[in-house]
N, C-alpha and C positions, 0 to 999 in steps of 0.2 A: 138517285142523287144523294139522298140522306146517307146509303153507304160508302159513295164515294167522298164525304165528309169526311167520315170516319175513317177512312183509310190513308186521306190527307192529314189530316191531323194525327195519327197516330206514327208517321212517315217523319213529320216533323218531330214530333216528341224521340222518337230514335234517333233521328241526326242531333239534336239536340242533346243527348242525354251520350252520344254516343264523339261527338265531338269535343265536350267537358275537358280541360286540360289537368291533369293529374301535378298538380304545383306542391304536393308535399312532399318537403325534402328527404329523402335518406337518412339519417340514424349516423354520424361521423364515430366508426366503431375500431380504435387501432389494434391491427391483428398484430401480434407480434408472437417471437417464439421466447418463450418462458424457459426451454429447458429442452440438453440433448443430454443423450447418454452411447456409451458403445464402447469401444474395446480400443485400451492401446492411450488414450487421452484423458483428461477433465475438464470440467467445465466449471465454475462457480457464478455468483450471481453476478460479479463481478466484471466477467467475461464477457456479459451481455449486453450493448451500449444502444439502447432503444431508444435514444434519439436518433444515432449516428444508425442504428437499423443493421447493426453487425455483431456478429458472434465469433467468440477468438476460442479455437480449440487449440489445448494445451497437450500436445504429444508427448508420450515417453520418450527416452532415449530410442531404445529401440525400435519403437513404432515404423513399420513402412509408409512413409508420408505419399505412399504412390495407392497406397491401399487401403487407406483407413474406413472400417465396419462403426456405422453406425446404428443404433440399436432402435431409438426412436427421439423425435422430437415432440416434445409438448409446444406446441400453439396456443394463443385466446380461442377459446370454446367458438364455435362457427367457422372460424376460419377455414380456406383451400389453399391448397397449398399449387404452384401450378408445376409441381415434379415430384416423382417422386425423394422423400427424403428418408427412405430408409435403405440402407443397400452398403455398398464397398464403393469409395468415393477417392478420387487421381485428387489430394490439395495441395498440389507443388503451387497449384492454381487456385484462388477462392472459386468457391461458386454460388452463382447467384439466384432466388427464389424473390419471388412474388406471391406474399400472400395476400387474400381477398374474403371478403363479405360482403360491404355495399362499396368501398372504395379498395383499391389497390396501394401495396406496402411492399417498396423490394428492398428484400437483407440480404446480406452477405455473409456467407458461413467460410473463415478461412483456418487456418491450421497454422498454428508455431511448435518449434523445435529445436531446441539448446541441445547440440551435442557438447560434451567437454571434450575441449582436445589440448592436447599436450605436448609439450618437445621440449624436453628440457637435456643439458649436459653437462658434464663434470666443468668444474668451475666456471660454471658462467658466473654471468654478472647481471642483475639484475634480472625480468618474467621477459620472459619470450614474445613476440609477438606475432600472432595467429591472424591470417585473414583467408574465411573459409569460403570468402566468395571467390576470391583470386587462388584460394588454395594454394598459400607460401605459409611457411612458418620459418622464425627467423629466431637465433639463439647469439647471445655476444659475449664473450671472453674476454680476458686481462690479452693485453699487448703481446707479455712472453708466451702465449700459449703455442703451441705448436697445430697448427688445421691441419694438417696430415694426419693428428693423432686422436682423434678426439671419442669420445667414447659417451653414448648416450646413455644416458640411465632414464629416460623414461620417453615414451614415443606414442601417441594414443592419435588418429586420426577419424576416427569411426567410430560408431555406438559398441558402448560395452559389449564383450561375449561375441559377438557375431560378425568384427573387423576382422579379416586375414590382412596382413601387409608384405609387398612385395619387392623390393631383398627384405630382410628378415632386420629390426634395429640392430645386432648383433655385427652385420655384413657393412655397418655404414662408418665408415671410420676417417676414412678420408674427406675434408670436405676446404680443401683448396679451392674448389668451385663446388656449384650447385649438385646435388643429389635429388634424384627423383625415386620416387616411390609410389606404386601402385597399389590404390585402397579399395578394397571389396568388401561390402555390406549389401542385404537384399539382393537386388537386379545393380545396382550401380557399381562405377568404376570411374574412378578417380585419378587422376594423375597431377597428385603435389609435390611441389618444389622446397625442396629443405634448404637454407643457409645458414652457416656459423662466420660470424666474423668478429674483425677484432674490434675492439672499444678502450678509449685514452678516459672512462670514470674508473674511479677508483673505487665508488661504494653504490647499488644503486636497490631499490627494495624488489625483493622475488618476490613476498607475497605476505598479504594480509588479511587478516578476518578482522573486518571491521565491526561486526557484532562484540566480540569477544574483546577487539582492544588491542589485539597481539599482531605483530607481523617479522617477518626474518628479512634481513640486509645482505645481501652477498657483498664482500669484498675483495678488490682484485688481490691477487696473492702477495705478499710484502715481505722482505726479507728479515723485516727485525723480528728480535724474539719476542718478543711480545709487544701485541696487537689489542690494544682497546676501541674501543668506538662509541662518544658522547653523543645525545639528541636533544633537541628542546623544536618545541614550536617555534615559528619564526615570531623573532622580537619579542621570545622571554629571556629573562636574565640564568635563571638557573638552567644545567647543564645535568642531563640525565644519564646514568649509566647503562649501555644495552649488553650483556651479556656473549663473547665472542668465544665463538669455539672452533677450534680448527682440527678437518678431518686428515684421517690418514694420507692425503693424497697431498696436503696443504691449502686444500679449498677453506675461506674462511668465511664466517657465517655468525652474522649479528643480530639476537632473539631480542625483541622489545616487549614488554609485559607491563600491565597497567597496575597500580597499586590502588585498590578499593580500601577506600575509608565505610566504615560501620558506624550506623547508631540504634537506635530504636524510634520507632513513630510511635503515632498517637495512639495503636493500636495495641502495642507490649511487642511490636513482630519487632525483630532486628532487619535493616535492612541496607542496602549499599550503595554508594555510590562514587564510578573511576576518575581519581584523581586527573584534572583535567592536563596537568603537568608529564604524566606520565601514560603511556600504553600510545596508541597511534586511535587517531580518531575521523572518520569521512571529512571531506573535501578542505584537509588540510597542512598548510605547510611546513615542512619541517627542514629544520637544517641539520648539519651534520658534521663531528670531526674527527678524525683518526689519531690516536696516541702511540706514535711507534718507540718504543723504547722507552717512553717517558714523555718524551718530545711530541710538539704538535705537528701533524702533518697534515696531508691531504684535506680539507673539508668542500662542502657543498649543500645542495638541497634536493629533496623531491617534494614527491604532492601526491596523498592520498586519494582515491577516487571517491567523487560527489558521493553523499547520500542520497535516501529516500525522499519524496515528498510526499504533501497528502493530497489526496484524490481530490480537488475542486475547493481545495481549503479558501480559496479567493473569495468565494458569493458571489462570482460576477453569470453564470450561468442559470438564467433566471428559468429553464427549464427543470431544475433538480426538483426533486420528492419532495423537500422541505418546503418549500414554497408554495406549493398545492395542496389539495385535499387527498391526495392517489400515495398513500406514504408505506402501504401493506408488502409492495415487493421492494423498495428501494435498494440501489446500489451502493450508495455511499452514504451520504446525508440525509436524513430524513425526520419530522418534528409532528406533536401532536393533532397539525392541523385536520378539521375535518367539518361536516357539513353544520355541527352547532357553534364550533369555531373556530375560522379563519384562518384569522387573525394570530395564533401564536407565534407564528417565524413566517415572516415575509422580506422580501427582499427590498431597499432601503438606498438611505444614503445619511452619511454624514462626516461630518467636519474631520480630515486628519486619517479617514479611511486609505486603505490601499488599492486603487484602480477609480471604478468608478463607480461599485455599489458594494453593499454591504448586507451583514442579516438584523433584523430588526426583532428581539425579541416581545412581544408583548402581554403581561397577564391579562386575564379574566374571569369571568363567572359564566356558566351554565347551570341551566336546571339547580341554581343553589349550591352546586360545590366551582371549588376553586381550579381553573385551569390555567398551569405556569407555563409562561412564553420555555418556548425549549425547542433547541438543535441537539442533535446527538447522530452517532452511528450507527443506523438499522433500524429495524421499520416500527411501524405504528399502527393497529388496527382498533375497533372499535367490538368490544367483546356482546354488550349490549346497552342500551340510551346512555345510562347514568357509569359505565365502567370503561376505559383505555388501556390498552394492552404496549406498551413500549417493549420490545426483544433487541436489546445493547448487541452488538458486534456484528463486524465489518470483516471478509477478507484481506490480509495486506499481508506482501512479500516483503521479511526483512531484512533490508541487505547491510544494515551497518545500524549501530543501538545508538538512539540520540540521547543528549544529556538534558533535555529539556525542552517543551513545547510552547512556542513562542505563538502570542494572539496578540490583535489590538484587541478592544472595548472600552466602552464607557455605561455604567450604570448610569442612566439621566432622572430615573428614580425608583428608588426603595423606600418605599410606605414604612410603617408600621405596621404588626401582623395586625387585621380587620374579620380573616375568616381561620376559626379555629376547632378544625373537625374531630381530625384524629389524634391517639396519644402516640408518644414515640419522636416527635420531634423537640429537640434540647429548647425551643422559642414558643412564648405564647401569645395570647393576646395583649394586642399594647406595644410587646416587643419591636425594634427595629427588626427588618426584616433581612433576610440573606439572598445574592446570589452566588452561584459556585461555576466553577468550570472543573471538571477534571478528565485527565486521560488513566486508560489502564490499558496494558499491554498485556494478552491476554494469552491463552492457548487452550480453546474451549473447543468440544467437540458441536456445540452446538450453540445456539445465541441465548441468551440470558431475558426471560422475562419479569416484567414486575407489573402487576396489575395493581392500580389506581381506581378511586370514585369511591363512591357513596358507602361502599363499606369499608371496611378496614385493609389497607394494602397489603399486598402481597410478593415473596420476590426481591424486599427489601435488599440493596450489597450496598456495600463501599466499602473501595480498594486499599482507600487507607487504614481499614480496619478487620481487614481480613485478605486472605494470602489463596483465598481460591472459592469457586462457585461450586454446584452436584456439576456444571459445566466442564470444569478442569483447571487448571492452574490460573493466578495472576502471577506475572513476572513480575512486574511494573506497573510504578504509577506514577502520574503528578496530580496535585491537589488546590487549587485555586479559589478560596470564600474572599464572595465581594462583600463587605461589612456595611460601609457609606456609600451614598452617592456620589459619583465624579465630580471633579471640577475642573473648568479651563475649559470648559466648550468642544474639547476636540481630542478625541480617542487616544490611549493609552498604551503603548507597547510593552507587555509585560511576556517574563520571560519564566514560568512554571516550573521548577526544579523536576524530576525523572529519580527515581527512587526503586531499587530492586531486590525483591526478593530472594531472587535465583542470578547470581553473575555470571551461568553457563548456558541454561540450555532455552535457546531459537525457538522461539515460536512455530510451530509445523500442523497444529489443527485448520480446522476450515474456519474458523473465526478468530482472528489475532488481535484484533485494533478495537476499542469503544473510546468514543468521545462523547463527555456530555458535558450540555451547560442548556442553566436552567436561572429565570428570571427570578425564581422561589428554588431557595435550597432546598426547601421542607416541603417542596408541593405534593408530592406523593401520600406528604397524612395530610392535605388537604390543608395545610397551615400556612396563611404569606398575608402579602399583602395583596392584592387585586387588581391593584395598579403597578402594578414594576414594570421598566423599561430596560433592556437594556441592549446594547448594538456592538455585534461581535465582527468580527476579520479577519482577513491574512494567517490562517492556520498554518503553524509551519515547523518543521523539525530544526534545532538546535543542534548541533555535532559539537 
């Protein structure tokens, strides 16, 4: 009896112990993929949108988009992937993956691909117009021109090097109606439709580089002997001269070139900037008039194509790096925040902002040294307790050079400097305090670090005061010190002059763009006030 006690009771003890409900949650752990590499494509950090959970590969021209080898992907450490992802991959189509740990995450891995294509003809008039999904391209000529006779001078349908085209551009002369043409690259086979037809404008723009400022005007052929042709932006008073040359054939052709004014900054660098009167500049309009003989003729307008924007310049995206403590891989935006504090750039609101939220910078103190409210471009790590690591630069494609970067803010307040560590900043104790905004246009092989804290910083730049990092050049900058506090309760539009170095050469490294603004001009030697406030918005290119 006694042992069947004990076999009772030991019976229940296992159901008991065995029935127990395991109620401890999982570990919420985002896999995500960090990074691919492989042949034929790139990838930047850029590229990687880990909210939206997609990866954008950037093909070469010639890349076979039916065959792209990829070499390996990096993932968060644990993560499975549920296919494999290394191999030769069809991405006319994205494809889709599931990675997992304790929860499941599906990304999309998809493929882009800018071929240039081209079709241009003896005097046209004005850029062609290409559409590669309907595959037509379409060229327009002055009234008198003759379509039986027309003679291409340039023809490009398919990736550099490896297009055959069939008849040959040489064989295409006639184009009273439509011409078709057979385009071979890789495994594909194309069949596009060519047209030339006539046009009643007189001047219209072939083409411009909106970096640079420069663009050329075709106009229709004219019989007088001499052919000028005036420009201004719409509803300026002065009237610009554009340069008109006419080819042997009588095609004529109107060059516009900006005139860069020089000075010197604060640094002894000379540097430039294009008269906004003159050269052609993004998303804007311009009129236009012909002087035949003397005499005014023909005029009109066109319109430059949009610029650039910036990546999330809004703040209304309360999942960005800045806003959180996770600021080590950031995409675009990213701020000192971390787990001793918060608090430097959080997302906000106030009077006079653009949408419906804004960034809130705020200072403070840790461990005894001074921590400045601060946004910027690129990330932030934590070197060790008392040290921050900020690395400046962002990737960005430039497709047209702005003249100035335009923000709201309001400083709601700047102290008196109260903490005064290190030497090297122009303000001491006592001082009113500074905040600053500046951009610099970069072309750096790699992002720029400046370590901060408890010792003496390191890394030290500004773009006003020097013309390149061990990183690589600065093109460009603008420079913004907030001196006082705001007034009028409600945010500021201010528009930051664009200042350059170099008036030629595009940005082309993996890092082009840094923005920074900081609650303390000087907080990197640990100098400000402790208390500064201030609320930024609406980042945005000027043309």
């Amino acid at each position: 009896m006694k042992l069947l006690r004990h076999l009772l009771l030991l019976a229940a003890v296992s159901c008991n112990a065995s029935c127990i409900e395991n109620t401890l949650p999982y570990p919420v752990v985002p896999i995500d993929i960090l990074g691919i590499s492989g042949e034929g494509f790139t990838v930047t950090g850029s590229d990687i949108d880990a909210a939206a959970r997609i990866v954008t590969l950037h093909l070469d021209e010639t890349t076979d988009i039916s065959r792209v080898r990829i070499d390996s992907v990096r993932i968060t450490d644990g993560g499975r992937a549920s296919m494999p992802l290394v191999g030769t991959f069809d991405l006319r189509n994205p494809i889709h993956v599931t990675l997992s740990l304790y929860q499941d995450y599906l990304w999309e891995i998809r493929a882009e691909q800018t071929i240039e294509r081209i079709f241009e003809v003896e005097g046209q008039i004005g850029a062609s117009e290409i559409d590669a999904a309907q595959r037509t391209a379409t060229a327009r000529v002055g009234l008198d021109t003759d379509l039986g006779a027309i003679r291409i001078t340039q023809l490009k349908l398919g990736p550099r090097d490896i297009t055959t085209l069939d008849p040959a551009p040489e064989e295409l002369t006639d184009f009273t109606s439509v011409r078709y043409v057979e385009v071979s690259y890789h495994d594909f086979r194309e069949r596009w439709r060519l047209y030339v037809e006539h046009t009643d404008e007189s001047v219209a723009i072939a083409s411009a580089d909106l970096w640079s400022h420069t663009g050329t005007l075709s106009i229709a052929p004219q019989s007088a002997a001499e052919v000028a042709l005036e420009y201004r932006r719409a509803g300026a008073e002065a009237w610009q001269r554009a340069e008109v040359t006419r080819t042997g054939t009588g095609a004529l052709t109107a060059a516009i070139a900006p005139v860069w004014n020089e000075s010197t900054n604060a640094g002894g660098y000379t540097v430039y900037r294009a008269d906004p009167a003159t050269g052609l500049f993004a998303g804007t309009t311009y009129e236009y008039r012909l002087l035949l003989d003397g005499a005014e003729g023909p005029s009109g307008s066109f319109v430059t194509e949009a610029g650039g924007t910036i990546p999330r310049g809004d703040m209304e995206d309360p999942a960005m790096s800045c806003f959180t403590t996770e600021n080590t891989a950031s995409v675009d935006w990213g701020s000192g925040n971390n787990t001793f504090t918060r608090g430097l750039c959080t997302q906000s609101t106030f009077a006079g902002m653009q949408g419906e939220h804004c960034a809130r910078l705020a200072s403070t103190t840790a461990v005894g040294i001074l921590a400045a409210g601060n946004l910027f471009t690129g990330c932030f790590y934590k070197a060790d307790l008392t040290t921050g690591v900020v690395e400046f630069g962002q990737p960005y494609d430039w497709k047209a050079r702005p003249s100035a970067l335009r923000v709201k803010y309001y400083a709601e307040t700047l102290g008196k400097v109260d903490i005064d560590r290190h030497d090297g900043a122009p303000i001491g104790m006592g001082d009113r305090d500074r905040a600053r905004i500046f951009v610099a246009i970069v072309d750096w092989n790699a992002r720029h670090a400046v370590a901060s804290g408890t010792a003496a910083p390191t890394g030290m730049w500004d773009p006003e005061r020097q013309d390149a990092t061990d990183e690589g050049r600065i093109i460009g900058y603008g420079s913004l010190f907030i001196d006082t506090p705001s007034e009028g309760g409600t945010m500021l539009d201010v528009a930051i002059p664009l200042y350059f170095y170099d008036r030629e050469v595009r940005p082309a490294g993996p890092y082009t763009l840094a923005i920074s603004c900081a609650a303390n001009a000087y907080g990197d030697y640990m100098v400000g006030c402790q208390s500064n406030v201030l609320y930024l918005d609406d980042f945005r290119w000027e043309y």
